[in-house]
C-alpha positions in Angstrom: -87.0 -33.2 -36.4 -88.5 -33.0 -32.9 -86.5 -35.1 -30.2 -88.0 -38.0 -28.7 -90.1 -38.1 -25.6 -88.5 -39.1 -22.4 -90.6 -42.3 -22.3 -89.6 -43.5 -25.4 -85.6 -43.1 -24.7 -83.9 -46.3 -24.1 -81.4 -46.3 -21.2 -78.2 -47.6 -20.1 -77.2 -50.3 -17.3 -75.6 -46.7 -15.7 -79.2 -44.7 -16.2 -79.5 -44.8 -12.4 -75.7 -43.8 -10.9 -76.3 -41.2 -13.8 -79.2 -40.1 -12.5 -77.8 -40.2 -8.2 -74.6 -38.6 -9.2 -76.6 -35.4 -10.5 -75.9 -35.9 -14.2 -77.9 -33.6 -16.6 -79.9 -36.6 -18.9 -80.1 -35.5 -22.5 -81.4 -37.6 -25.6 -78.4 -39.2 -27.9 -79.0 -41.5 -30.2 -82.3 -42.8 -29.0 -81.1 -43.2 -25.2 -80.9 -41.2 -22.3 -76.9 -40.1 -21.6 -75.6 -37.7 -19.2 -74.2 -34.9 -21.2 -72.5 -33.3 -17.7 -72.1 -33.7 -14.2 -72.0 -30.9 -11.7 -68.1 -30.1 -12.2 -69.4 -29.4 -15.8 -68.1 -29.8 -19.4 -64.6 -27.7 -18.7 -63.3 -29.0 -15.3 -64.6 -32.8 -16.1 -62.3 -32.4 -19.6 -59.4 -31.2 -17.9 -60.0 -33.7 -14.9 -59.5 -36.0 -18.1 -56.6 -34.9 -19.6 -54.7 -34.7 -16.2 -55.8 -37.8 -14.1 -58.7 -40.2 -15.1 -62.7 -40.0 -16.5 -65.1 -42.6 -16.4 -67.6 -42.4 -19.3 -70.5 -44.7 -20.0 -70.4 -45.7 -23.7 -72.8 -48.8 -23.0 -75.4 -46.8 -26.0 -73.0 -48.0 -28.7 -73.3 -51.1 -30.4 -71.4 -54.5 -29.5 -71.2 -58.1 -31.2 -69.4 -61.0 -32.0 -69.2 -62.5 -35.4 -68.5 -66.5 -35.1 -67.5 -68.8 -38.0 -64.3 -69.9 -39.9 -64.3 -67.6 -42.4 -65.3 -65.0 -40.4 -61.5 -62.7 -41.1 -62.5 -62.9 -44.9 -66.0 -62.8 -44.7 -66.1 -59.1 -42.7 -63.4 -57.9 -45.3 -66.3 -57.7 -47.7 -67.8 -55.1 -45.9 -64.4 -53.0 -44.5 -61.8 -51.4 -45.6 -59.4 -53.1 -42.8 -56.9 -56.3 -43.2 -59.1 -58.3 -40.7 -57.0 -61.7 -41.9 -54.1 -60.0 -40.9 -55.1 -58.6 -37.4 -53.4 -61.3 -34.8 -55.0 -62.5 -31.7 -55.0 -60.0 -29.1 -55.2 -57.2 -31.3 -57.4 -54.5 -32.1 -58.1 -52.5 -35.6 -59.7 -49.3 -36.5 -61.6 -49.4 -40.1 -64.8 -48.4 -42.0 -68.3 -49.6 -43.4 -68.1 -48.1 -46.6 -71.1 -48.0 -49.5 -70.5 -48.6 -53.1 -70.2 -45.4 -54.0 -67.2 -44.5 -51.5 -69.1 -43.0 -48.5 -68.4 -43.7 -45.3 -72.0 -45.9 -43.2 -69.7 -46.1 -40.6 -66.4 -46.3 -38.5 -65.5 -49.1 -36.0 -63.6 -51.3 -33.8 -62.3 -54.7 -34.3 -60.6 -57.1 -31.8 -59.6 -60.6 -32.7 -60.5 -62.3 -29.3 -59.1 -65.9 -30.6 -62.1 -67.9 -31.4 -63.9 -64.8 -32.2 -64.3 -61.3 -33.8 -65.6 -58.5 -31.4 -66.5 -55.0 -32.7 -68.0 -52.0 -31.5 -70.1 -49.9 -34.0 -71.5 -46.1 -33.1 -75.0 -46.3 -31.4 -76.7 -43.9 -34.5 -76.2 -46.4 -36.8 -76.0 -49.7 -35.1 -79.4 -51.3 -35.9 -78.4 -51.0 -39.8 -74.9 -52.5 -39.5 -76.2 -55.1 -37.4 -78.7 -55.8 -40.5 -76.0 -55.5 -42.7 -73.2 -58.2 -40.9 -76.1 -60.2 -41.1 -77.2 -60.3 -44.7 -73.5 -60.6 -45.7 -72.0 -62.8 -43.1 -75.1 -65.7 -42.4 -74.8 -66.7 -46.3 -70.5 -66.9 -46.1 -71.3 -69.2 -42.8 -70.5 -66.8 -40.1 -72.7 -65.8 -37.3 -73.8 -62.6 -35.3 -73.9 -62.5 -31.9 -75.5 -59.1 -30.6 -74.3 -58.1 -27.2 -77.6 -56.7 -26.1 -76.9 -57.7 -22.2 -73.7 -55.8 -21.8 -72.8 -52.8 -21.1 -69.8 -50.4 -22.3 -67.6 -48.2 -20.0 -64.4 -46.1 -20.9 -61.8 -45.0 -18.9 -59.4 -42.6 -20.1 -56.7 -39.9 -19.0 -52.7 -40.6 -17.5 -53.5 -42.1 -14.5 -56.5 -45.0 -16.1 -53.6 -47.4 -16.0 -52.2 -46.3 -12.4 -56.2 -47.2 -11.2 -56.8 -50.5 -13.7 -53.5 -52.0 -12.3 -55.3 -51.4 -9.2 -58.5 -53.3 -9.8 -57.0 -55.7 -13.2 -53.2 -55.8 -12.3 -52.5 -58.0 -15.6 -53.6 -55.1 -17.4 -50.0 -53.6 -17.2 -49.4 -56.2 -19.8 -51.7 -54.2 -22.5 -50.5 -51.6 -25.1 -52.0 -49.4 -27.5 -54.8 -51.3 -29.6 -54.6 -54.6 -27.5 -57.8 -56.5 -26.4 -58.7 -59.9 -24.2 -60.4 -61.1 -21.6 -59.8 -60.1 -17.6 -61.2 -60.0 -14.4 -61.6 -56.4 -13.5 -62.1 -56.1 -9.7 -63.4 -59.8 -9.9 -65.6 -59.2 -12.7 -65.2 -60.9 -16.0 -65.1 -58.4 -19.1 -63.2 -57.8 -22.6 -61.3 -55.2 -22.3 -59.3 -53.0 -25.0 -56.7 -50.4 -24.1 -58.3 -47.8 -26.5 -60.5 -45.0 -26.3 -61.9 -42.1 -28.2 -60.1 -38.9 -26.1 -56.2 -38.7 -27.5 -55.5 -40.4 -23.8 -54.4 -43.5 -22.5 -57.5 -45.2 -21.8 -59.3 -49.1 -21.3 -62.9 -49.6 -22.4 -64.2 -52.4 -20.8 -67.3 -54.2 -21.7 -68.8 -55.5 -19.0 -72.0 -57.8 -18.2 -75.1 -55.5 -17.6 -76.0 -56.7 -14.4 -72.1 -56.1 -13.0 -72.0 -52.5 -14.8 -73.7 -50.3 -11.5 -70.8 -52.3 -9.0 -67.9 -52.0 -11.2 -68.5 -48.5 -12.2 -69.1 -47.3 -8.2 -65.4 -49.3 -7.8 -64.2 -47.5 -10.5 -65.4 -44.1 -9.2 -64.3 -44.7 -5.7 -60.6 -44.0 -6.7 -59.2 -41.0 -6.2 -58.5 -39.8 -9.4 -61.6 -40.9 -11.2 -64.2 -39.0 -12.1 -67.8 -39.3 -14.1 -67.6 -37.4 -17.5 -70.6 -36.6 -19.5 -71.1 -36.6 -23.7 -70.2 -32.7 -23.7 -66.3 -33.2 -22.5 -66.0 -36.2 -24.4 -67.2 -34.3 -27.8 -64.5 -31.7 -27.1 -61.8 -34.3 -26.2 -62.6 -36.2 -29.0 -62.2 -32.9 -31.1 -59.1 -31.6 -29.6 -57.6 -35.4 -30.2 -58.8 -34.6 -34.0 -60.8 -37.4 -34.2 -64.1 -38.1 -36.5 -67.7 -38.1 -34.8 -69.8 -40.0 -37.3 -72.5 -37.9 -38.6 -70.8 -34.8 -38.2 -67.5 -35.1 -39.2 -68.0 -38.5 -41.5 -70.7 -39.8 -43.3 -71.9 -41.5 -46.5 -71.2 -38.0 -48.2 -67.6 -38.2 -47.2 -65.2 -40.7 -48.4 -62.2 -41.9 -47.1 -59.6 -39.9 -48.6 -62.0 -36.5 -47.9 -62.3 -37.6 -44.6 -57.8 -38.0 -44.0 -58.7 -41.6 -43.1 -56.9 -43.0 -45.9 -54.5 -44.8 -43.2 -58.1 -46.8 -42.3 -57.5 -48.8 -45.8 -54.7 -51.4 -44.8 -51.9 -52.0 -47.3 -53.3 -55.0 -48.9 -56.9 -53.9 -48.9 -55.5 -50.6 -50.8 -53.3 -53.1 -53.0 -56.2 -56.2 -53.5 -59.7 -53.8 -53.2 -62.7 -56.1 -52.6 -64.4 -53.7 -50.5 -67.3 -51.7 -51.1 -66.9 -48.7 -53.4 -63.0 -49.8 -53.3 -62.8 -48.5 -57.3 -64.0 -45.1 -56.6 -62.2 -44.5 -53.1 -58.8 -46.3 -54.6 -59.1 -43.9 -57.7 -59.9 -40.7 -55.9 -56.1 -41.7 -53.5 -54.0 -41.8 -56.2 -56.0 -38.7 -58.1 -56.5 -36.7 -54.6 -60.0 -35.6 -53.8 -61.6 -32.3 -54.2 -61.9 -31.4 -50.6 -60.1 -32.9 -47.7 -61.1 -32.9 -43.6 -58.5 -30.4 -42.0 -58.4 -29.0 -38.7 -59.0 -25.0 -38.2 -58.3 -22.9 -35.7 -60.2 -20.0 -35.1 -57.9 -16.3 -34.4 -60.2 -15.0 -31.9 -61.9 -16.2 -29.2 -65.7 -17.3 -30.3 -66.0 -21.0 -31.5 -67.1 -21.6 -35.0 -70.2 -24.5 -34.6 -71.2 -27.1 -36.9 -72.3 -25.7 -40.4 -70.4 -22.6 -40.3 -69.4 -21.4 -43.7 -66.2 -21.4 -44.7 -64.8 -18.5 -46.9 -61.2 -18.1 -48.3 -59.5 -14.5 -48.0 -61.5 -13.2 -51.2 -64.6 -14.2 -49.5 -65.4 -17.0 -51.9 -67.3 -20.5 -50.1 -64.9 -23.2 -50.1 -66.4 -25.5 -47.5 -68.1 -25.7 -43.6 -67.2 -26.7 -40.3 -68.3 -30.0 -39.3 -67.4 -29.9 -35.6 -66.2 -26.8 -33.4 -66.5 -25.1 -30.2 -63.9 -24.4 -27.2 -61.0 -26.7 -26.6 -60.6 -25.7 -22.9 -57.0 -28.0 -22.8 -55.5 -25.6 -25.7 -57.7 -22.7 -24.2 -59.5 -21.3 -27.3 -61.6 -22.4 -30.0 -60.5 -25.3 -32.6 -63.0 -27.1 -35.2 -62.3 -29.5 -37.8 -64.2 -29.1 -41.4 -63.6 -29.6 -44.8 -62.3 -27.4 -47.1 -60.8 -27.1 -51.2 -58.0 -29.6 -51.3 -55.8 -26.9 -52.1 -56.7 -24.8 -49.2 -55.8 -27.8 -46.8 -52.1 -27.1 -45.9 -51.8 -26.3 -42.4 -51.2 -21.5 -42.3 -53.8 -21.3 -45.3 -55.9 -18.2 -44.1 -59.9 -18.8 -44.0 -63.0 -16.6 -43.2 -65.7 -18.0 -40.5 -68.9 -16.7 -40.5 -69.9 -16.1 -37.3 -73.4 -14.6 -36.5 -73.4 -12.8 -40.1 -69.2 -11.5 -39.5 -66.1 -12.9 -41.2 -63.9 -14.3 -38.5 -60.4 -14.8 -39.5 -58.8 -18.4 -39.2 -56.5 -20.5 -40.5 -55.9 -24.4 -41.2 -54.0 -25.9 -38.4 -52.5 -29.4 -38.5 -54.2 -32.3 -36.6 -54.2 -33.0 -33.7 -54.5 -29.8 -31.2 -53.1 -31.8 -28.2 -50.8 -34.5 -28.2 -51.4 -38.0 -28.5 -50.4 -40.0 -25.2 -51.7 -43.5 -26.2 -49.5 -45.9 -24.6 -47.3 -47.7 -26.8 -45.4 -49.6 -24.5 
């Protein structure tokens, strides 16, 4: 499938600071995005994981769902206790299909008087379709964000520069969302991310985007970071990209997100494909999503086969390359359930040659999400 022209690329609020700050523009999901800056994909990740990154995220989708019933009426499409998520608080969960496979993962604050979620840029025109033939008919409304714009801070010292510019940010923890100025601006802002860091991503009107991003960048420890460090973040932190890594060929319980089902959904159901998924978590799936780690030194890509020590397929990477904060090569994949325990010994093949490699539990780095 040939990649789209550049004149047919949408582009972000951030197209043209991209563009000044020397960022190399590559086609992602329909829009123009910097995939690097000239630090480059290894320093701007480390700058990341040791002091702050400023990432525009403004491609994925945002909107508000309005209406009374608005908890209840999303539960029909996720696997998440929205009724249960309090005011202030944010929720990971899944768009599932009714056979079990994952359409999509996403984010959900309760902002009070509203719902506000953030859905991955791919895929955002068909869950926008979809919130709307389920929700209109339960009397609930979608709002779509189209005139705001998405930026993410992340790394130990994003709190250290948003008390700078937001100082009731100190307040926030882990999964928190609300309203606040942000250097005068007004924006929603959740202390969450998608790099295994500390982070805020703050969503932001589109005309204010350019000046709070330049404020933003004007701190010492902040710098721009580009789609190629936050892929390998992302990775290192073990977390799902979706269309590599999930999709409506994976479930759930394949994909280790079985802690995305909330304790009542797993106990009531009433999501889609919620007999199948529920079924395969008490009988355990075929396959499961582990982490690998490469022995030597060359990264195993996407679609690398998978061997076990006879030489026998058992799965395929879905995500891989070089994890510059652990130094060396990690990839996640899936693979026979009862190869999945973290020391099982694998085969990669690499440009036609069995690599050796074993499973390695998930995460590679550390977690430092602030819990408060």
């Amino acid at each position: 499938m040939s990649e789209p022209n550049a004149e047919s690329l949408k582009s972000t609020p951030l197209d043209a600071l991209h563009r000044e700050l020397g960022a190399k523009m590559v086609p992602f999901a329909g829009y123009a995005m910097p995939v690097q800056y000239p630090m480059g994909v290894l320093k701007e990740h480390l700058h990341t994981r040791q002091a702050a990154g400023l990432f525009d995220v403004s491609h994925m989708g945002q909107c508000r769902i309005h209406g009374e019933n608005r908890a209840e009426a999303l539960e029909g499409l996720v696997t998440g206790d929205i009724q249960g998520l309090k005011t202030g608080r944010q929720r990971y969960t899944l768009f599932t299909d009714e056979n079990g496979g994952i359409l999509d993962d996403l984010m959900v604050s309760n902002a009070g008087d509203h719902l506000y979620l953030v859905v991955n840029a791919a895929v955002k025109d068909a869950d926008f379709a979809r919130m709307k033939a389920h929700l209109e008919p339960r009397g609930c409304q979608l709002e779509i964000l189209e005139d705001r714009a998405l930026i993410a801070l992340q790394g130990p010292a994003a709190a250290k520069v948003m008390e700078h510019l937001a100082p009731s940010s100190t307040a926030m923890t882990f999964m928190t969302a609300g309203p606040l100025e942000v250097n005068g601006v007004p924006c929603f802002v959740t202390r969450s991310g998608y790099t295994g860091e500390d982070g805020f991503e703050i969503s932001v009107p589109a005309d204010q985007a350019e000046h709070l991003a330049r404020h933003l960048l004007e701190q010492a420890d902040v710098a721009p970071i580009g789609l190629g460090a936050r892929d390998s973040l992302r990775l290192e932190a073990g977390l799902c990209l979706y269309g590599s890594d999930i999709d409506t060929t994976t479930t759930p319980v394949e994909a280790a997100l079985t802690w995305a089902i909330s304790k009542r959904r797993r106990e009531e159901g009433g999501f889609p494909g919620a007999d199948f998924i529920l079924k395969q978590r008490e009988e355990g799936p075929a396959r499961k999503r582990v982490g690998i780690k490469p022995a030597g030194r060359a990264p195993a890509r996407a679609h690398t086969e998978i061997q076990d020590e006879t030489g026998r397929t058992v799965g395929e990477i879905t995500s891989g390359g070089f994890g510059p904060s652990v130094n060396g090569p990690v990839a996640m994949g899936y693979v026979e359930a009862a190869l999945a325990e973290p020391g099982t010994p694998l085969q990669l093949i690499v440009r036609g040659k069995a690599m050796p490699a074993e499973v390695a539990a998930l995460p590679f780095v550390k977690q430092n999400y602030y819990r408060g």
